[in-house]
Phi, psi and omega in degrees: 000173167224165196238145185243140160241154139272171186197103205269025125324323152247176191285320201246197204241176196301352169299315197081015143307123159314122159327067188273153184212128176224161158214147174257170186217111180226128161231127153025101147267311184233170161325147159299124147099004175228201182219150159228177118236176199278121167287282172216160178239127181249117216232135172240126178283146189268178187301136163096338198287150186274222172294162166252097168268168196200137179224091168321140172218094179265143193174150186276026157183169211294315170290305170329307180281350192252326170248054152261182210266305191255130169259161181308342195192160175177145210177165173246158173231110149290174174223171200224131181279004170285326207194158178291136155275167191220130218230145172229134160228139182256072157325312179052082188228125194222133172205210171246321194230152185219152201215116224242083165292069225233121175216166183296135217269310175242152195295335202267013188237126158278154174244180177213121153274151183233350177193163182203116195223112191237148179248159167275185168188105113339119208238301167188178172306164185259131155264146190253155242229000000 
């Protein structure tokens, strides 16, 4: 057998493999039945966090934007070890649902979020197909 722990002290894992870590997010941007698009995401890193890498995905639904391959918009929130930073990206990107993948920018750092706030436009009807 093994016996496993956590240890939020460190990077890797009981191997000394590095630790990769992600979460998607997807939500709404407009109503049934329109497009918006995401103008910007203002993102605050928590004190200490390391890099953010972030990857966008837009569709006119929730299963569209979660299986494309590439994403739409993508980027880093460096992170700073005094204090939380606060990050602005102008995606411009347009769908009905948008989907936000944010994992660690570098392997040997853990990261943190502490808040993510995005504006909108409502653009136009979704034509149906």
């Amino acid at each position: 057998g093994y016996v496993r722990s956590h240890d939020p002290a460190t990077s890797q894992d009981d191997t000394t493999e590095e630790v990769q870590s992600y979460v998607d997010l997807f939500s709404p941007i407009s109503e049934e039945g329109t497009e918006a698009t995401l103008l910007n995401l203002k993102a605050a890193l928590a004190e200490g966090s390391g890099d953010v890498d972030y990857e966008i995905y837009v569709g006119n639904t929730a299963e569209r934007a979660n299986n494309k391959t590439e994403p739409d918009f993508k980027g880093t929130w460096y992170g700073h070890d005094d204090e939380g930073m606060q990050h602005t990206c102008y995606p411009m990107v347009t769908g009905t649902w948008a989907g936000i993948r944010l994992k660690n920018g570098e392997s040997n750092r853990r990261w943190a979020l502490e808040s993510l706030i995005g504006a909108i436009r409502t653009v136009s009807r979704v034509r149906r197909r």
